[in-house]
OpenMM code with the backbone's topology and positions (N, CA, C; nanometers):
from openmm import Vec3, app, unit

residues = "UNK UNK UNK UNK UNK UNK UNK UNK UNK UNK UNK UNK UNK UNK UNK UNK UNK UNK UNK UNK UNK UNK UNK UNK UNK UNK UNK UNK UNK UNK UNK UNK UNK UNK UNK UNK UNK UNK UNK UNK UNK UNK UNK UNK UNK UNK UNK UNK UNK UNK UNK UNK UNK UNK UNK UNK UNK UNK UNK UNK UNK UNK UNK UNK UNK UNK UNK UNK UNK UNK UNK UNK UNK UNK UNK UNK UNK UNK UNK UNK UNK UNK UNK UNK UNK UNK UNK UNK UNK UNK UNK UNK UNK UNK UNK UNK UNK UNK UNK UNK UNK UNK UNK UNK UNK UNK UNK UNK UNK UNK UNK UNK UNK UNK UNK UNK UNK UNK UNK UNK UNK UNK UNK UNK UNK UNK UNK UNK UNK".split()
positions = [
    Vec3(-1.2289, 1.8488, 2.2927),
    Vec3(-1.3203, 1.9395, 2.2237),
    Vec3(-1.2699, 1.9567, 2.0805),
    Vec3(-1.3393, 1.9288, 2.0274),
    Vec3(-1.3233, 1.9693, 1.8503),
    Vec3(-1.2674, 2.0887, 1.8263),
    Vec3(-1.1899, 2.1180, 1.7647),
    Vec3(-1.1295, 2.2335, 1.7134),
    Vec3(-1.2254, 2.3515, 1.6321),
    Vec3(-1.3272, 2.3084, 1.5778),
    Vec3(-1.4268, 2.3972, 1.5228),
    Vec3(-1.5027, 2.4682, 1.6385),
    Vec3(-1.5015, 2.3714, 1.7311),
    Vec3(-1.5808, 2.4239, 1.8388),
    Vec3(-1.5010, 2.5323, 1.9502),
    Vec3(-1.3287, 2.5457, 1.8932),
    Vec3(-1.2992, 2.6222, 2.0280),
    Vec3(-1.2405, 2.7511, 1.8726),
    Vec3(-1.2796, 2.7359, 1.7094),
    Vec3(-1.2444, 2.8228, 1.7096),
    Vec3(-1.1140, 2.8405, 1.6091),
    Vec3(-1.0328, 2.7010, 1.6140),
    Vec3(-0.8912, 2.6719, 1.5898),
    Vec3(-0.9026, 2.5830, 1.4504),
    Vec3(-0.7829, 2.5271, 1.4016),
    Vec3(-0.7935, 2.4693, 1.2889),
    Vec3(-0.6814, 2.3647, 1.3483),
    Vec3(-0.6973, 2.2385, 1.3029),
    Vec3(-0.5972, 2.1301, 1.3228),
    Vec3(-0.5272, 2.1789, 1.2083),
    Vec3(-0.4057, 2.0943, 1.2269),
    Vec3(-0.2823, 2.1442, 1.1481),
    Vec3(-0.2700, 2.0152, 1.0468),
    Vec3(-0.1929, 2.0682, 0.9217),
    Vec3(-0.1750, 1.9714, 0.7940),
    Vec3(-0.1667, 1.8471, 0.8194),
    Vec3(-0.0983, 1.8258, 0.9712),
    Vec3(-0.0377, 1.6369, 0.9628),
    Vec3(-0.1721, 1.5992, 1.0130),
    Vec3(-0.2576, 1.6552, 1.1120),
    Vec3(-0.3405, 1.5973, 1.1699),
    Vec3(-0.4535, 1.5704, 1.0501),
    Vec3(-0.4846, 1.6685, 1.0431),
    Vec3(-0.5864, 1.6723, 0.8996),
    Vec3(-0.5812, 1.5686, 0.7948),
    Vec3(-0.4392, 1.5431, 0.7484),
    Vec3(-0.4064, 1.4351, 0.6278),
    Vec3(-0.4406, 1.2833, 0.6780),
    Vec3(-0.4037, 1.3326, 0.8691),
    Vec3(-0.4423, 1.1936, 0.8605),
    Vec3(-0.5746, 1.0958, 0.8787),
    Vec3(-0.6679, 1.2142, 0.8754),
    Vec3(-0.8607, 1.2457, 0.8832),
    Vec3(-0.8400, 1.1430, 0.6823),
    Vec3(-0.7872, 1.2564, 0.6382),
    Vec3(-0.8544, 1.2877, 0.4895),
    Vec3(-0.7702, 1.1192, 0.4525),
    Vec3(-0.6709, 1.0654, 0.5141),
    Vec3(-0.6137, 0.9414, 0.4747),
    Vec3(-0.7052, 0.8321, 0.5804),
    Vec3(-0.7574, 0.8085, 0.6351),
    Vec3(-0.8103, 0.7391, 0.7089),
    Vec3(-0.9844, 0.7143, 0.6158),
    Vec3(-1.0221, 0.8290, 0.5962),
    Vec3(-1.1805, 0.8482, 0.5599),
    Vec3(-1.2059, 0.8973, 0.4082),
    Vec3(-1.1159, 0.9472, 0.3626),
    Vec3(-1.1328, 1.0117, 0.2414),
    Vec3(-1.1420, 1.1673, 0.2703),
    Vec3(-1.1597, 1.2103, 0.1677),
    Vec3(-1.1693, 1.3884, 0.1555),
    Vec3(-1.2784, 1.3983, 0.2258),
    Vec3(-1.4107, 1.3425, 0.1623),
    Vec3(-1.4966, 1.4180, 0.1466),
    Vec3(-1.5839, 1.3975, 0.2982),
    Vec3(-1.5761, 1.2674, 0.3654),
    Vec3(-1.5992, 1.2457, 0.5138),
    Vec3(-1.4793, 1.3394, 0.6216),
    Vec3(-1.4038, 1.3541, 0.5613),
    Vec3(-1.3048, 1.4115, 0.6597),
    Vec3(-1.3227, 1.5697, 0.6799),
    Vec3(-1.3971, 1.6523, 0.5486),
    Vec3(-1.4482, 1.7479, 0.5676),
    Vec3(-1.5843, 1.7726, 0.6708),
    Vec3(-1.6559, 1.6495, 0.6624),
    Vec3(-1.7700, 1.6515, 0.7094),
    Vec3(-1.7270, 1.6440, 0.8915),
    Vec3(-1.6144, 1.5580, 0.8715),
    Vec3(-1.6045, 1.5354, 1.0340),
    Vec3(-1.5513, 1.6217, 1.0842),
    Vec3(-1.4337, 1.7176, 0.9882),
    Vec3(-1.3779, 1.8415, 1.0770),
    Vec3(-1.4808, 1.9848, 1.0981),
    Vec3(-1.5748, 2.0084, 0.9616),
    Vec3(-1.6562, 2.0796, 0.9718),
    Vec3(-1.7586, 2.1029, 1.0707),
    Vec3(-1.7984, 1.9624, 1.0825),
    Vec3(-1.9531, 1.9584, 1.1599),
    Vec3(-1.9362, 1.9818, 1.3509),
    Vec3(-1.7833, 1.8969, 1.3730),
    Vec3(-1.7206, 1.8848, 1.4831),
    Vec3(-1.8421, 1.7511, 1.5763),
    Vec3(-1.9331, 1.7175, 1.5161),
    Vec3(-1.9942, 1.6514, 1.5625),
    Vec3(-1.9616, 1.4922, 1.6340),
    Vec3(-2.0566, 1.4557, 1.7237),
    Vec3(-1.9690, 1.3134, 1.7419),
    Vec3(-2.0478, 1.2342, 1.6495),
    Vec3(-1.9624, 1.1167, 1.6502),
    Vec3(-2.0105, 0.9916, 1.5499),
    Vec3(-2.0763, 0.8644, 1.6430),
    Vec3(-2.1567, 0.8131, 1.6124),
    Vec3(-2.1993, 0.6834, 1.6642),
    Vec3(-2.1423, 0.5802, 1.6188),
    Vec3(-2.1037, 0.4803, 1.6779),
    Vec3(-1.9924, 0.3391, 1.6414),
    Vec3(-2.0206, 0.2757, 1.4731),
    Vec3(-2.1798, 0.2907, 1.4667),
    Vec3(-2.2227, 0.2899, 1.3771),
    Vec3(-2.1643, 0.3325, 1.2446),
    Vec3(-2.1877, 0.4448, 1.2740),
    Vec3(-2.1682, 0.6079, 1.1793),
    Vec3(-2.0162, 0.5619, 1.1163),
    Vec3(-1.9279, 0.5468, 1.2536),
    Vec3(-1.7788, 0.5950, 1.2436),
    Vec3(-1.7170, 0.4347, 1.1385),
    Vec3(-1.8164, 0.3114, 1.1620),
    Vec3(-1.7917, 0.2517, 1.0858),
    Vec3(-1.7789, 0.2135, 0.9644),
    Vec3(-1.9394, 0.3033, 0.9659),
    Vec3(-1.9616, 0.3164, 0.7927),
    Vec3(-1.9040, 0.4120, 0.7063),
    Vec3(-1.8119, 0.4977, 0.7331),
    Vec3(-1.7466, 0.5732, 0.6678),
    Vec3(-1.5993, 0.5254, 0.6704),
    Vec3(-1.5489, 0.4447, 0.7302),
    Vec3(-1.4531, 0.3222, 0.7757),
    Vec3(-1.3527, 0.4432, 0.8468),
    Vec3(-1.3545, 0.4616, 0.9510),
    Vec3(-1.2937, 0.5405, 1.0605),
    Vec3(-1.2918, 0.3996, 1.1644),
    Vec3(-1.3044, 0.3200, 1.1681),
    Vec3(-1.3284, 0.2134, 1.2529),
    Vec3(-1.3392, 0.0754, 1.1602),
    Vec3(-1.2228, 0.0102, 1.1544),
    Vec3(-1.2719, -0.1333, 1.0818),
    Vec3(-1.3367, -0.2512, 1.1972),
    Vec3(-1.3830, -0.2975, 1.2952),
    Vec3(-1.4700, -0.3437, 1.3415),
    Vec3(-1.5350, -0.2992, 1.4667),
    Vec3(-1.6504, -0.3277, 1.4744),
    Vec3(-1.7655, -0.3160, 1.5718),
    Vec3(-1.7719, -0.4187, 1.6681),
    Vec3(-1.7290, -0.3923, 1.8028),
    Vec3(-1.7635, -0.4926, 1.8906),
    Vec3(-1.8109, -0.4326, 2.0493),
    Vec3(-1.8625, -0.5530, 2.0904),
    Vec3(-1.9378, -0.5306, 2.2274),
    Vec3(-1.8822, -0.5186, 2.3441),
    Vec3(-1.9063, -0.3762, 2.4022),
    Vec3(-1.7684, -0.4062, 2.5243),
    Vec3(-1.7269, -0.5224, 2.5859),
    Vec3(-1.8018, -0.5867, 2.6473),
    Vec3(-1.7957, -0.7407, 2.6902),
    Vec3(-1.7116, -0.8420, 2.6094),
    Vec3(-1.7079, -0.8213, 2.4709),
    Vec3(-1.6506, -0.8772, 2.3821),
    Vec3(-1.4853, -0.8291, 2.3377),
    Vec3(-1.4824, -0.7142, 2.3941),
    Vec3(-1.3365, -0.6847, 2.3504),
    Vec3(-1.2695, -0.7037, 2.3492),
    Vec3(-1.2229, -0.7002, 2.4852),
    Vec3(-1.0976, -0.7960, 2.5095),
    Vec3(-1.0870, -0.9067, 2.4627),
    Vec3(-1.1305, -1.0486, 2.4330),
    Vec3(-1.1636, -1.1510, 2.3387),
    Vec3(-1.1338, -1.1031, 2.2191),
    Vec3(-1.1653, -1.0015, 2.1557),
    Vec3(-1.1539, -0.9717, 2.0146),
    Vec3(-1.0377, -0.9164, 2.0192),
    Vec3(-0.9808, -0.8628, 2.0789),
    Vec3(-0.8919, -0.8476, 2.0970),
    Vec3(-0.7399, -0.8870, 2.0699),
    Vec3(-0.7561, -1.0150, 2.1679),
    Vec3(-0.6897, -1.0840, 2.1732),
    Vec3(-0.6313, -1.2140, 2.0430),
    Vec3(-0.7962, -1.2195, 2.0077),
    Vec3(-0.7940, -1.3173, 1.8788),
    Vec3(-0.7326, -1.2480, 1.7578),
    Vec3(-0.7614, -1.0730, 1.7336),
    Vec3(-0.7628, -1.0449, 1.5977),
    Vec3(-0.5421, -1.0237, 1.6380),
    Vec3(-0.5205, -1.0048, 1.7538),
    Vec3(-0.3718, -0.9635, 1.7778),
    Vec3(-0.3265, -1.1714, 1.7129),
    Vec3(-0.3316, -1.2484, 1.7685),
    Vec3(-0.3017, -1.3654, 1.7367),
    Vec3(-0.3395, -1.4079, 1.5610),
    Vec3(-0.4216, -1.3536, 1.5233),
    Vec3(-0.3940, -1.3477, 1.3718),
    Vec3(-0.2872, -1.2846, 1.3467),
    Vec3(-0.2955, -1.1689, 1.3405),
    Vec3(-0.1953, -1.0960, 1.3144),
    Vec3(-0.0016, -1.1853, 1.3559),
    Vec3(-0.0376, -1.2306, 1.4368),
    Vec3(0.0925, -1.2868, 1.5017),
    Vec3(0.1568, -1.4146, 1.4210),
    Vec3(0.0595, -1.4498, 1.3401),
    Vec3(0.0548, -1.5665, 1.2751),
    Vec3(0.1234, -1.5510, 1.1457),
    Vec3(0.1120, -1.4295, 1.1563),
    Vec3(0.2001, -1.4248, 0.9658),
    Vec3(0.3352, -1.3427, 1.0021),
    Vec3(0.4570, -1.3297, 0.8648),
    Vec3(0.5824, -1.3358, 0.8833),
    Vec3(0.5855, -1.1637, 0.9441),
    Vec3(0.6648, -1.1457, 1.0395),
    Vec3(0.6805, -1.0228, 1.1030),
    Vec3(0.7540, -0.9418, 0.9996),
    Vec3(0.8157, -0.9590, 0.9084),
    Vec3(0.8722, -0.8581, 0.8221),
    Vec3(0.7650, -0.7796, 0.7059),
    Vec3(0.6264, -0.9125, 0.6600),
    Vec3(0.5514, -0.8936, 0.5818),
    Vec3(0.4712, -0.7889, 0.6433),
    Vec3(0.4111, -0.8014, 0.7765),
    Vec3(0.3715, -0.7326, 0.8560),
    Vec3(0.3881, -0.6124, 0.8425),
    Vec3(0.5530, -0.5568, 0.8616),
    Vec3(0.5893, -0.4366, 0.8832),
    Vec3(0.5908, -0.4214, 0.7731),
    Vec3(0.6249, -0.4315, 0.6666),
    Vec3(0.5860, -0.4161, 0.4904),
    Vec3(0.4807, -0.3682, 0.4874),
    Vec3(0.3759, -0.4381, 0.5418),
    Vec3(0.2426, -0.4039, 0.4867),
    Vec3(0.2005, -0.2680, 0.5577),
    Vec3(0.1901, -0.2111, 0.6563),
    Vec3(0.1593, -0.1582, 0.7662),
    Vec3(0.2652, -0.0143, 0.6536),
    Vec3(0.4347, -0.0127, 0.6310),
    Vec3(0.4765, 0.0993, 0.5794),
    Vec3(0.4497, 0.1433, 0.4479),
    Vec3(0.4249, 0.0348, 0.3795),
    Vec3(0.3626, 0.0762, 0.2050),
    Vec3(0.2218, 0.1476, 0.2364),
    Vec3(0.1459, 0.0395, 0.2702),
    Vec3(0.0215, 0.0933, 0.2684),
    Vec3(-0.0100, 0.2841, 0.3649),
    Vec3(0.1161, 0.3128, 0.4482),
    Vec3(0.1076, 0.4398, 0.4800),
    Vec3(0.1493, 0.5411, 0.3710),
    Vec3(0.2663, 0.4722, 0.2913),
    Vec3(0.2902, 0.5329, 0.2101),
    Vec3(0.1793, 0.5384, 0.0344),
    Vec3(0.1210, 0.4577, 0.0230),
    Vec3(0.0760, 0.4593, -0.1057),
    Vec3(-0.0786, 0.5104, -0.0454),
    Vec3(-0.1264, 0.5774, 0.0634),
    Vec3(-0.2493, 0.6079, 0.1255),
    Vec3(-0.2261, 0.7519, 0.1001),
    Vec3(-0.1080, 0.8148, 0.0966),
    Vec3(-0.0790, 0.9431, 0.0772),
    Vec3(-0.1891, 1.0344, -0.0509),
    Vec3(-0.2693, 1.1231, -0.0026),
    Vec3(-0.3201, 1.1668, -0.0783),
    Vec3(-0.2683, 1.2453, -0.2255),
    Vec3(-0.1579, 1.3091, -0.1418),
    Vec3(-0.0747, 1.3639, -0.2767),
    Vec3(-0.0178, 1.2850, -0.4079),
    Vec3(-0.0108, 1.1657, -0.3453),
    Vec3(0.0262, 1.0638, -0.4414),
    Vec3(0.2234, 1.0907, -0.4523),
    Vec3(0.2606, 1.1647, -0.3457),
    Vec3(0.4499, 1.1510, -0.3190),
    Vec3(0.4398, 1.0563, -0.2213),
    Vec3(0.4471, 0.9374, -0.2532),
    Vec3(0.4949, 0.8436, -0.1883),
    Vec3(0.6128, 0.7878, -0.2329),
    Vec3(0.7141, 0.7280, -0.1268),
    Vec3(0.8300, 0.7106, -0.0825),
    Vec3(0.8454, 0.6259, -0.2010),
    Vec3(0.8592, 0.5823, -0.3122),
    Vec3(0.8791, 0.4198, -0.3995),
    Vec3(0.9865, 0.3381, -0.3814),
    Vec3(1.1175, 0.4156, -0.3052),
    Vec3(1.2234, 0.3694, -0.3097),
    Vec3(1.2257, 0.2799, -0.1447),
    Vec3(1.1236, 0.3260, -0.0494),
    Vec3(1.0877, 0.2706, 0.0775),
    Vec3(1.0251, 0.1829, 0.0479),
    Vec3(0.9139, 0.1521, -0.0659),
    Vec3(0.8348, 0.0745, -0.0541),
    Vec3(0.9216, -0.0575, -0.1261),
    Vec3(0.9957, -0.0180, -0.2238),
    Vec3(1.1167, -0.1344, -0.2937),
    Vec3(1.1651, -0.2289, -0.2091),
    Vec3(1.2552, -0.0995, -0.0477),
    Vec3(1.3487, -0.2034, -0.0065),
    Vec3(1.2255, -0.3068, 0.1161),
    Vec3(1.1206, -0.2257, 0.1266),
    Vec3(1.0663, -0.3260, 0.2282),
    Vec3(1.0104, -0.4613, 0.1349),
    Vec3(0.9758, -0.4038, 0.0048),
    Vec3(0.9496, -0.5544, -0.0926),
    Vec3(1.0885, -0.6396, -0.0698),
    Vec3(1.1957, -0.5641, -0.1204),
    Vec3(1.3490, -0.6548, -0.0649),
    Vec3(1.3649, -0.7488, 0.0407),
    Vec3(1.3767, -0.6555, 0.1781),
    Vec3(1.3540, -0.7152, 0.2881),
    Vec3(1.2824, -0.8468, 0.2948),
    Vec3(1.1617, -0.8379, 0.2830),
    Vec3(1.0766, -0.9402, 0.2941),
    Vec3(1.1234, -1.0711, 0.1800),
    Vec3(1.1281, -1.0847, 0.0293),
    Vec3(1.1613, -1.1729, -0.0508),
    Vec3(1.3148, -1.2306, 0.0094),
    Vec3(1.3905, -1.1379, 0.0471),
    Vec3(1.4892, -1.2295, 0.0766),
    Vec3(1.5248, -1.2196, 0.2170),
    Vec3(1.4306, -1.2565, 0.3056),
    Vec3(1.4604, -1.2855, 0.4451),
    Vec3(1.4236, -1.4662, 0.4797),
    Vec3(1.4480, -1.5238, 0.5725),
    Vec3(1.4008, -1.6304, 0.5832),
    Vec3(1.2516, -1.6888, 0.6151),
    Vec3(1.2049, -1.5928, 0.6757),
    Vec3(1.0585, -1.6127, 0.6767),
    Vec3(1.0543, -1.6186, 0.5118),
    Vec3(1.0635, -1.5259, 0.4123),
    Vec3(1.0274, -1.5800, 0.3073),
    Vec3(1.0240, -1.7399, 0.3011),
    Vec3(1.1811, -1.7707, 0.2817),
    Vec3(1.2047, -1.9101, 0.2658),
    Vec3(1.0550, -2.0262, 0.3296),
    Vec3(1.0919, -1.9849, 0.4653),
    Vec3(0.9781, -2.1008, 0.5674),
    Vec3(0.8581, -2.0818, 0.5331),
    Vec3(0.8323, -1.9531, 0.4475),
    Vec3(0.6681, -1.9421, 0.3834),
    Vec3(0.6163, -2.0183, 0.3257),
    Vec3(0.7302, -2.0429, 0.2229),
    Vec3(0.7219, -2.1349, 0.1085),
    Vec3(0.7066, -2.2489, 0.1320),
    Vec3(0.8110, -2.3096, 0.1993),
    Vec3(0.8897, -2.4292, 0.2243),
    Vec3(0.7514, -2.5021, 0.3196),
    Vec3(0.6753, -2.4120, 0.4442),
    Vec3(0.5790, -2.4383, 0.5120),
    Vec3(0.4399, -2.4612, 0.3956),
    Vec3(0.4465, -2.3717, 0.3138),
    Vec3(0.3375, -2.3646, 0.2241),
    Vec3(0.2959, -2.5341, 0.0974),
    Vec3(0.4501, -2.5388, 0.0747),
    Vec3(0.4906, -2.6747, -0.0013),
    Vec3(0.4329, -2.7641, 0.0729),
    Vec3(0.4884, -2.7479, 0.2247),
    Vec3(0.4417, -2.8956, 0.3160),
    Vec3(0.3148, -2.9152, 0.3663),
    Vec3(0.2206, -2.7889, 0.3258),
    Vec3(0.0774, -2.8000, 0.3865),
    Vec3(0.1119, -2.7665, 0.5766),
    Vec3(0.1971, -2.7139, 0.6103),
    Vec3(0.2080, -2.6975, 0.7457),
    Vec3(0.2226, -2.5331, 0.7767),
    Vec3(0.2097, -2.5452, 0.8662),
    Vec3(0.2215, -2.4261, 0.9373),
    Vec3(0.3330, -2.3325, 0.9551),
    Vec3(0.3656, -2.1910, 0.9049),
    Vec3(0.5163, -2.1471, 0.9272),
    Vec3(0.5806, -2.1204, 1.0130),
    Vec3(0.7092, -2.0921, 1.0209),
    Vec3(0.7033, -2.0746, 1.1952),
    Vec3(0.8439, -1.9425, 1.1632),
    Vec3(0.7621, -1.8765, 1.1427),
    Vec3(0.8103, -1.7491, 1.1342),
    Vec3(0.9072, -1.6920, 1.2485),
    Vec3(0.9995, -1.6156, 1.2056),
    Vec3(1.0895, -1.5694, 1.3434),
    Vec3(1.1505, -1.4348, 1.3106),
    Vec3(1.1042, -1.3650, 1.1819),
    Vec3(1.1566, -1.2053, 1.1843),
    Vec3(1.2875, -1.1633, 1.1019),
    Vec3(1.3373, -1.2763, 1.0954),
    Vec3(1.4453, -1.2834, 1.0016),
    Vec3(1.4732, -1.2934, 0.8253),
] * unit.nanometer
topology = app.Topology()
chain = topology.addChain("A")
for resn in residues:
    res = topology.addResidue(resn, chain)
    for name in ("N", "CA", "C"):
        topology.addAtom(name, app.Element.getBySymbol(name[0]), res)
């Protein structure tokens, strides 16, 4: 049950992470109204980056996880902690977190095999390191 509806107010972390997901001005609308969204709805305000058919899920599933699997696991986790951090509405984001995960990544070996795979027209074969 929606919190408008019993009365209550979600608290700062929950909220930021409405107003970081959707923006301000949808995130007001969604805590205000308490209403539900249609798959539709929740897409077009990007609360949902894709639309698929139950029947289809699992399949989609599976495929969009195997993309993902395909690129260097450090870049990955790079991408996934900056982008939490530079999503911050306040604009205090971590810079010195976002440095060492740039670090991490340039000088790990997946870097190297990025390249080295990229030079050869082949495929990388990434391992986390």
């Amino acid at each position: 049950v929606p919190a408008a509806r019993l009365g209550i107010s979600y608290g700062p972390n929950h909220t930021r992470w409405v107003v970081e997901a959707v923006g301000p001005s949808s995130a007001k609308e969604i805590l205000m109204t308490a209403r539900r969204y249609s798959a539709e709805e929740a897409h077009g305000i990007g609360l949902v980056n894709h639309l698929v058919e139950n029947s289809e899920l699992e399949d989609f599933t599976i495929q969009y996880a195997a993309t993902i699997v395909k690129n260097a696991p450090l870049s990955v986790l790079a991408a996934k902690a900056i982008a939490r951090q530079v999503s911050k509405i306040s604009g205090d984001w971590d810079q010195d977190l976002c440095s060492e995960w740039m670090k991490k990544c340039t000088s790990s070996q997946d870097y190297k095999e990025g390249r080295r795979a990229f030079m050869e027209k082949r495929l990388p074969n990434f391992t986390g390191v």
